[in-house]
N, C-alpha and C positions, 0 to 999 in steps of 0.2 A: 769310574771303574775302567779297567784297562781293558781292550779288545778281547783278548785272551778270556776273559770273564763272562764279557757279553757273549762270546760264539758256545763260552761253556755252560752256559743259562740256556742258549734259544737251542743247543742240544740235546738236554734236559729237558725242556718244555716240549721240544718235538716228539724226545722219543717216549714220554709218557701222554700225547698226545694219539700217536700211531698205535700206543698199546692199550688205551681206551677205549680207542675207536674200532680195536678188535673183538675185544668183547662185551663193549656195554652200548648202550643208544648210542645216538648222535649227541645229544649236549652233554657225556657224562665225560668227556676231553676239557670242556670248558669250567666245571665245578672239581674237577684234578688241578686246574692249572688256576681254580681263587685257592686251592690250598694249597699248592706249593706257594703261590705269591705271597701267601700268607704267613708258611715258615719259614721261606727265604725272602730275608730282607734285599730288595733291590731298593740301587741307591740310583736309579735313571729313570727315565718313563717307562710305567709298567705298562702300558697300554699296547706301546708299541712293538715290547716282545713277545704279549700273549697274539695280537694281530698277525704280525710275522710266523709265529710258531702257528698259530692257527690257520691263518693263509698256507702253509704250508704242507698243515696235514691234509688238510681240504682237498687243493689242489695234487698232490699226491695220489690220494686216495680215489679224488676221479678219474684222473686218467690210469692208475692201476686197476683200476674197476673195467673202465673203457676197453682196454688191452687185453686183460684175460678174460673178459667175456663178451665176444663183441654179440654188437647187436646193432640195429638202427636207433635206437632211443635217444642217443645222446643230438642225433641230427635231427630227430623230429619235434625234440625240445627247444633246438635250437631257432627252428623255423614255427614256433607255437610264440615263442618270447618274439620280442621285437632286436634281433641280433641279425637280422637277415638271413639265416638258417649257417652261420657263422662258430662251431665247434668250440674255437677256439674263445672266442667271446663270454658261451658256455663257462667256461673252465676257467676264467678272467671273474665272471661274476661269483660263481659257486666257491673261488677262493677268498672272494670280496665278503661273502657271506660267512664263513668260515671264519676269516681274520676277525671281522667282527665281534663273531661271539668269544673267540679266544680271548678278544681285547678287553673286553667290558669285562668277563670272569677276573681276569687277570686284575686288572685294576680296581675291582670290589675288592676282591682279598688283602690287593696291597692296603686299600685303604680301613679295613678293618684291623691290620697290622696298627696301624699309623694312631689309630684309639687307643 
């Protein structure tokens, strides 16, 4: 698949990602993206674009979170975890956690396509 394809996939997955995550739970981004994986045949690793898309709504979404409403939360999380009270580390994991469930939705779907 050409670049062009892969940037217009993990656009796709983003922005139906950003728009789930506005109005439904937290994992209702990651059973959006086993069904688009599902209607849309990808011919690469699915894994790694629900991860990516999903790292990226994650990540996104906490520091717009961060930003429009501050608060001390994010620094006292930070220093409760073992990060060293390190913010950024924060927002390192919380997108790690994020990719993840993007990835594994992602590649269920694909692979119920594949049936």
């Amino acid at each position: 698949m050409k670049k062009s394809g892969i940037l217009l996939l993990l656009i796709i997955f983003f922005s139906v990602g950003i728009l789930t995550s506005l109005y439904f739970n937290w994992y209702a981004y990651g059973i959006a993206f086993g069904v688009l994986s599902y209607l849309i045949k990808l011919d690469f690793k699915p894994f790694w674009l629900g991860f990516l898309s999903g790292a990226l709504v994650w990540l996104i979404s906490a520091i717009w979170m961060s930003q429009t409403h501050p608060s001390t939360l994010p620094e006292k999380m930070a220093s409760i975890l073992p990060l060293g009270g390190n913010v950024i580390l924060l927002y390192v994991c919380t997108s790690i956690v994020g990719g993840l469930i993007g990835g594994v939705w992602t590649l269920a779907g694909a692979k119920l396509r594949a049936k």
